[in-house]
N, CA, C and O atoms as a GROMACS GRO file, in nm:
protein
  312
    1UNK      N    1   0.691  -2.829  -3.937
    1UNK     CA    2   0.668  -2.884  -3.804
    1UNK      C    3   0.783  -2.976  -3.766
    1UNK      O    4   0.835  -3.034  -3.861
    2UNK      N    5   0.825  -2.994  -3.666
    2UNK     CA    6   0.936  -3.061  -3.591
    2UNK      C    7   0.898  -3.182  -3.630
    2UNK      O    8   0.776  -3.189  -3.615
    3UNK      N    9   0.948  -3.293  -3.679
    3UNK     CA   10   0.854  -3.428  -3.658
    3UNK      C   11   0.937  -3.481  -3.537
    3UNK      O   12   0.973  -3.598  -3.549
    4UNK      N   13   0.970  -3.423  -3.435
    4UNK     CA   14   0.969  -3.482  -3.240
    4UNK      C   15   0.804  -3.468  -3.196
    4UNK      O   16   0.742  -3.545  -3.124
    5UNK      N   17   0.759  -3.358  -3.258
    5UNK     CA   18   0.620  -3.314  -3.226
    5UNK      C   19   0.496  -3.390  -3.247
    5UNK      O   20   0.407  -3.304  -3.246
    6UNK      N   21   0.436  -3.517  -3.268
    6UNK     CA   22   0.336  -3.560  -3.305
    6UNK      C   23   0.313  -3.536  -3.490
    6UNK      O   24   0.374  -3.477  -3.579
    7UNK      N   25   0.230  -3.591  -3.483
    7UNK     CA   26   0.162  -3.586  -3.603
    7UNK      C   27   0.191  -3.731  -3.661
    7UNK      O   28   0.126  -3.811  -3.594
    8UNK      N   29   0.268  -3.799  -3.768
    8UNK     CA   30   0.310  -3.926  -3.789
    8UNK      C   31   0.383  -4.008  -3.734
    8UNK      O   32   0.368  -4.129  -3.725
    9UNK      N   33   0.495  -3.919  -3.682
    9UNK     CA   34   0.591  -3.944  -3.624
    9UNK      C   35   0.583  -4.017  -3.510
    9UNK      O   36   0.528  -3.984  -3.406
   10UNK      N   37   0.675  -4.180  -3.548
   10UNK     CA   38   0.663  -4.272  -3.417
   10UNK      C   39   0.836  -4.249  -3.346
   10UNK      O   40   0.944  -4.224  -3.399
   11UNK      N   41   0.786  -4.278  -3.182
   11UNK     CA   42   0.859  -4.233  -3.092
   11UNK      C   43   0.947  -4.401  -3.122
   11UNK      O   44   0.886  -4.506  -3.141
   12UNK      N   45   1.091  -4.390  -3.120
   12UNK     CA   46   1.140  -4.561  -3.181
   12UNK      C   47   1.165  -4.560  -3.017
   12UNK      O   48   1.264  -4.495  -2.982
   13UNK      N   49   1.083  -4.627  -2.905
   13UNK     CA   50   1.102  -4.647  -2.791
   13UNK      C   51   1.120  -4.797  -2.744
   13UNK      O   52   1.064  -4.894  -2.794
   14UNK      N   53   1.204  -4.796  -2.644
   14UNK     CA   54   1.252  -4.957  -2.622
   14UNK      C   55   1.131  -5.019  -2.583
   14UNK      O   56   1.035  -4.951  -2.546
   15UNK      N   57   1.127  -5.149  -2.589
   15UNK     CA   58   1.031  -5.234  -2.502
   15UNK      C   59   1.009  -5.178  -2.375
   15UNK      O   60   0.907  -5.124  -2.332
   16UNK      N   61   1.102  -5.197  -2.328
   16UNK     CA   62   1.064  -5.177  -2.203
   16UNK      C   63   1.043  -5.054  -2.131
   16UNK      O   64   0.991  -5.047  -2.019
   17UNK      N   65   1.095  -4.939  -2.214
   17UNK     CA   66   1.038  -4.781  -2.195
   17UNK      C   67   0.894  -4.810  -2.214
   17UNK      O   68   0.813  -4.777  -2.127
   18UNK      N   69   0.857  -4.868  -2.318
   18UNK     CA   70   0.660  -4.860  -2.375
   18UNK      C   71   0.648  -4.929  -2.270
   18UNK      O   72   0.560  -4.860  -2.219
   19UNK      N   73   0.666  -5.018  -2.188
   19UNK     CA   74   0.608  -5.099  -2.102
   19UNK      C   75   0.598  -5.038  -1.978
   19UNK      O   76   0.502  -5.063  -1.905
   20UNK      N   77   0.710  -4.941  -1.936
   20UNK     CA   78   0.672  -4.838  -1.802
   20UNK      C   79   0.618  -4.779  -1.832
   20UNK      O   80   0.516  -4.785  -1.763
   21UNK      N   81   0.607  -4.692  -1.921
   21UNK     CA   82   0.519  -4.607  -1.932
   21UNK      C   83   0.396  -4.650  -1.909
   21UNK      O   84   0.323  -4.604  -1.822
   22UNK      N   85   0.364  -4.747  -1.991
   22UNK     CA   86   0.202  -4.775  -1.983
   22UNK      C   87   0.158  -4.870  -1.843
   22UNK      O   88   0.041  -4.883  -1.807
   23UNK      N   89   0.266  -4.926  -1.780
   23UNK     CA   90   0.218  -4.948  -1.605
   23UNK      C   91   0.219  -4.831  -1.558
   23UNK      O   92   0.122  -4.831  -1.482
   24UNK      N   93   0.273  -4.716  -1.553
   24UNK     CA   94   0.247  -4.628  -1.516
   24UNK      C   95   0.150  -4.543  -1.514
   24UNK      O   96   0.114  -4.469  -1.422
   25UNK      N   97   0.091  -4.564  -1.662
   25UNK     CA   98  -0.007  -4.462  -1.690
   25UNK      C   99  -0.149  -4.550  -1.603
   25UNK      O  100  -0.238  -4.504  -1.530
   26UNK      N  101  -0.123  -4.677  -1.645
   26UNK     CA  102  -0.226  -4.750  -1.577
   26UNK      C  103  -0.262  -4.721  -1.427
   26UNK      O  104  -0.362  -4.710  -1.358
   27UNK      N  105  -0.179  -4.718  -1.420
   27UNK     CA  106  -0.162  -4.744  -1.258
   27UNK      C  107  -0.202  -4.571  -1.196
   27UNK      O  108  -0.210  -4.554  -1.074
   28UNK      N  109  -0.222  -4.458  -1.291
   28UNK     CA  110  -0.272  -4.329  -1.231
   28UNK      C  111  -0.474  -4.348  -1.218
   28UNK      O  112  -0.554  -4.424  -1.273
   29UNK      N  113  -0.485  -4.274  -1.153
   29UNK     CA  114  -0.648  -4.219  -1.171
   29UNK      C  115  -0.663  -4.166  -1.264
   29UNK      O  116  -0.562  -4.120  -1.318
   30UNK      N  117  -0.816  -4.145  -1.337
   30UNK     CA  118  -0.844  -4.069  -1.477
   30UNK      C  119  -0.794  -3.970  -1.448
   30UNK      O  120  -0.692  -3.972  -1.517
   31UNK      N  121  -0.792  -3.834  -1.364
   31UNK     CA  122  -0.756  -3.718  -1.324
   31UNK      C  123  -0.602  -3.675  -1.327
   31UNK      O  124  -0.553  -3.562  -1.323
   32UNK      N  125  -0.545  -3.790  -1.334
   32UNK     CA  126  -0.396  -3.771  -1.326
   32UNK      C  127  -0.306  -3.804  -1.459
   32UNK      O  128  -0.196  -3.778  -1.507
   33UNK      N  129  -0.453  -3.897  -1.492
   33UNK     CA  130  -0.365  -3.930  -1.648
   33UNK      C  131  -0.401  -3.855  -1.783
   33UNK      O  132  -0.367  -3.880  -1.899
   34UNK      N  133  -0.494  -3.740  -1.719
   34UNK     CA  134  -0.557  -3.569  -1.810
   34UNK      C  135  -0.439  -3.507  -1.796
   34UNK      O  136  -0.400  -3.432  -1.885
   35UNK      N  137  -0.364  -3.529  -1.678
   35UNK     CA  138  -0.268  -3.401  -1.599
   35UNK      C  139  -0.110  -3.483  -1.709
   35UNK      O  140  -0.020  -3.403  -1.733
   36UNK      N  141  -0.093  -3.627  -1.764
   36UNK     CA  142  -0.002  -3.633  -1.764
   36UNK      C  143  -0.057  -3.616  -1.982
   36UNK      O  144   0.032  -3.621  -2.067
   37UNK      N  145  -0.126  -3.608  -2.000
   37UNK     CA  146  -0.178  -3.552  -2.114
   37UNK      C  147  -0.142  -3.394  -2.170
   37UNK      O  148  -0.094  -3.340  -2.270
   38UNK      N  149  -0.200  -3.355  -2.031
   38UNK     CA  150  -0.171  -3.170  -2.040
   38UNK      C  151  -0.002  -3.188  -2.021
   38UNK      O  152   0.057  -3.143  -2.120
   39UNK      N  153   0.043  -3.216  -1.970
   39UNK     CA  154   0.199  -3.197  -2.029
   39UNK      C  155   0.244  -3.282  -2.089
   39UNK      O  156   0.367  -3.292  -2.083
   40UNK      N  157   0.201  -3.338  -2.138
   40UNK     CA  158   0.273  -3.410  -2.285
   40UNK      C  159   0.247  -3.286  -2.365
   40UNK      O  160   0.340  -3.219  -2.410
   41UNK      N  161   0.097  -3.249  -2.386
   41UNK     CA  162   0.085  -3.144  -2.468
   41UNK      C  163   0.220  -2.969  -2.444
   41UNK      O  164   0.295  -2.906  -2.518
   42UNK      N  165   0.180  -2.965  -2.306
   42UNK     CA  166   0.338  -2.812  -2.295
   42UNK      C  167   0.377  -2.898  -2.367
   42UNK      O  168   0.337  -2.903  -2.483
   43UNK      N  169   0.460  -2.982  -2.319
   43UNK     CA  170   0.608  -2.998  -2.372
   43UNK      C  171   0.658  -2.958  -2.554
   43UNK      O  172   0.757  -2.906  -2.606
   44UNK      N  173   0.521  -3.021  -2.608
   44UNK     CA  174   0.512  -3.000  -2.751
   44UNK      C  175   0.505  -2.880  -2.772
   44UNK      O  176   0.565  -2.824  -2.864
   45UNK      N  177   0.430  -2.823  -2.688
   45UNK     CA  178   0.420  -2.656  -2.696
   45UNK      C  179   0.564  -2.600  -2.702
   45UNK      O  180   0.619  -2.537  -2.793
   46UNK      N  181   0.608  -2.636  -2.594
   46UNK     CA  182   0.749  -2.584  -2.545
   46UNK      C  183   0.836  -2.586  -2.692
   46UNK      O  184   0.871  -2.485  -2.753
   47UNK      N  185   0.865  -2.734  -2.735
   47UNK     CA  186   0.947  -2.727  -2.821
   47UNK      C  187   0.927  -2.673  -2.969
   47UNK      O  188   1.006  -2.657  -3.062
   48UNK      N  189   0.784  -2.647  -2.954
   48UNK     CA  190   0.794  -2.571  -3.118
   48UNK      C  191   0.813  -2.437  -3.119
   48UNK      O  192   0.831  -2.368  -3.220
   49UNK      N  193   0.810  -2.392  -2.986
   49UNK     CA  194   0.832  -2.219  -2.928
   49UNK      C  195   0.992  -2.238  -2.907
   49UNK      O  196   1.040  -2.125  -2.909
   50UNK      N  197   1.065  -2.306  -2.894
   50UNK     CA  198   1.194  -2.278  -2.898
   50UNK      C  199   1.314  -2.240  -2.961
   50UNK      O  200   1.420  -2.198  -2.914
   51UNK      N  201   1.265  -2.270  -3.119
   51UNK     CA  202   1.297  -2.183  -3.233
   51UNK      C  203   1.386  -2.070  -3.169
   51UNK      O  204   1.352  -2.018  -3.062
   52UNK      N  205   1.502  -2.031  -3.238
   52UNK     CA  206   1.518  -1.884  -3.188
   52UNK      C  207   1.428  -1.796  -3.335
   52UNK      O  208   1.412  -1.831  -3.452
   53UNK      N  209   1.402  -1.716  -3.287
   53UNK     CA  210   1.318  -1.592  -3.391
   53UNK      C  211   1.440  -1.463  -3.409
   53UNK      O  212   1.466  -1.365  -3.340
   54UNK      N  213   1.499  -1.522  -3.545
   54UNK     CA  214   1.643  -1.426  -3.597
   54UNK      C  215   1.601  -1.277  -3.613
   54UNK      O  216   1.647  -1.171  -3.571
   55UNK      N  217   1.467  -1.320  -3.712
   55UNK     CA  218   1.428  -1.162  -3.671
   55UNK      C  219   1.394  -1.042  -3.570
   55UNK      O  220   1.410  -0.920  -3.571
   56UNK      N  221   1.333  -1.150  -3.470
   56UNK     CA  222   1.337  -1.002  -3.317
   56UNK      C  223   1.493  -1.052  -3.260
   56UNK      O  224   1.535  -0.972  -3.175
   57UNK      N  225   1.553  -1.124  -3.277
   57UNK     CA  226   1.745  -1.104  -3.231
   57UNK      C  227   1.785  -1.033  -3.290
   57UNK      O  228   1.877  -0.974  -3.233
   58UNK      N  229   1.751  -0.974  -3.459
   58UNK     CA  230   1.824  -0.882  -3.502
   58UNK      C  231   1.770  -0.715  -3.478
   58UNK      O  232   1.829  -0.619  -3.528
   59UNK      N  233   1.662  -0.705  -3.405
   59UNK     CA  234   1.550  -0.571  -3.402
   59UNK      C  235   1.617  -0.549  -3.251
   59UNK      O  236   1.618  -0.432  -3.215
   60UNK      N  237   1.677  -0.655  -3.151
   60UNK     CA  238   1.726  -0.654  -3.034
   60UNK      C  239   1.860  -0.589  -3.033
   60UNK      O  240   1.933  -0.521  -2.960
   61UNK      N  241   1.853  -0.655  -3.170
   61UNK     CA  242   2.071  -0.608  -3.134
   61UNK      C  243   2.076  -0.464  -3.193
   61UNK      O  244   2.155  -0.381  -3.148
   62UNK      N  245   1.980  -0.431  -3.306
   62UNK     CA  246   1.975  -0.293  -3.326
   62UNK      C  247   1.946  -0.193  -3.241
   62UNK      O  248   1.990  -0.078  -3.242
   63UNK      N  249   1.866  -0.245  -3.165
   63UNK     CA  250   1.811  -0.137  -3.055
   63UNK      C  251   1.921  -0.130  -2.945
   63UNK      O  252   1.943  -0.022  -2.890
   64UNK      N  253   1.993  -0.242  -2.911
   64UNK     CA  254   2.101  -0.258  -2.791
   64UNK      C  255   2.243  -0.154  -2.838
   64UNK      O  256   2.325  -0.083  -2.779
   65UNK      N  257   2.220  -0.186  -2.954
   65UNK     CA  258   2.381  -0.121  -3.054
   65UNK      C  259   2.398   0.049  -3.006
   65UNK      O  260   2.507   0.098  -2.975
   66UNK      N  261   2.294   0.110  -3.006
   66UNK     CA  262   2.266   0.245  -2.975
   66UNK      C  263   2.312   0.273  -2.820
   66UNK      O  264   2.323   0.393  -2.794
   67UNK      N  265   2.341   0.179  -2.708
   67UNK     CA  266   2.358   0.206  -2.632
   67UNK      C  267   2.497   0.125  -2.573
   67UNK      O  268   2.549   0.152  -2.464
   68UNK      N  269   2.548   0.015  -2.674
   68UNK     CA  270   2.641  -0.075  -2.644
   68UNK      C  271   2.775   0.066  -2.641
   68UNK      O  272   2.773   0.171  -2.706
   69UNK      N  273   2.854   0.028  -2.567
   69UNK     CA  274   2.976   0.148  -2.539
   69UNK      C  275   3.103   0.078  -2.639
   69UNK      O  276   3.169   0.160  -2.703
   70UNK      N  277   3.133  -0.044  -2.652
   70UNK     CA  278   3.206  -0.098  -2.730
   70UNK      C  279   3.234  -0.260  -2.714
   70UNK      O  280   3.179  -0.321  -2.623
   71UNK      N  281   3.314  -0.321  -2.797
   71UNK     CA  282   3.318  -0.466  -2.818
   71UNK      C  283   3.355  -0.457  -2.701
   71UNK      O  284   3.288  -0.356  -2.680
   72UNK      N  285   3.397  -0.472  -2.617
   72UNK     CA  286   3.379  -0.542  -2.448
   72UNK      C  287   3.294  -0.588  -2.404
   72UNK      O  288   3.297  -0.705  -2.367
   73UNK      N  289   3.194  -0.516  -2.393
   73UNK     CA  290   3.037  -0.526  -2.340
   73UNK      C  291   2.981  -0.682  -2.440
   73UNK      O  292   2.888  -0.750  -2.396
   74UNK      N  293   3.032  -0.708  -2.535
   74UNK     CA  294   2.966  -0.787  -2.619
   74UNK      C  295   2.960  -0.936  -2.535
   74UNK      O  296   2.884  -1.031  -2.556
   75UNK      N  297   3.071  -0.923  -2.430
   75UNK     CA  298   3.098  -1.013  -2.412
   75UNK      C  299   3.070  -1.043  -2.235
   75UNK      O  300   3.136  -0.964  -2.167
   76UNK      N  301   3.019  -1.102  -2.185
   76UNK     CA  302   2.953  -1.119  -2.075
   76UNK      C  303   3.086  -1.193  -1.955
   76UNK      O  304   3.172  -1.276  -1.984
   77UNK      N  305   3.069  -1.148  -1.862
   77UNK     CA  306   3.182  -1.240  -1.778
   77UNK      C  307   3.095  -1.271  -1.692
   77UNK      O  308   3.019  -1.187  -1.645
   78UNK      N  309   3.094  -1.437  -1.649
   78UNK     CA  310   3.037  -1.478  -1.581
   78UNK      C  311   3.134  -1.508  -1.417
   78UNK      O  312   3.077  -1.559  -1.321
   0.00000   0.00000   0.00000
């Protein structure tokens, strides 16, 4: 597990970051401070899905290889 992700892991946040935050949070309705819950939670989501997965990059590049025409193509021009 990432330890950015919860679990033990403390966030080393300034004073005064912990201190907006929590006027902030204060300062929402219950309804809004579920909503700023549910994305705290994505976000955690987000970052443990961000991994690249080597194994479907390498099942990708095999399948692409069959149709790649030559090292040119490898290379993208933006």
């Amino acid at each position: 597990m990432n330890p950015n992700m919860g679990g033990d892991f403390k966030v080393a946040l300034s004073p005064e970051d912990r201190e907006q935050i929590t006027k902030e949070i204060e300062s929402l309705p219950p309804d809004k401070v579920r909503e700023v819950l549910d994305f705290i939670g994505y976000l955690k989501i987000k970052e443990l899905n961000s991994g690249v997965d080597v194994a479907s990059l390498i099942l990708q590049q095999r399948g692409l290889a069959k149709i790649w025409k030559g090292e040119e193509e490898t290379l993208y021009a933006l």
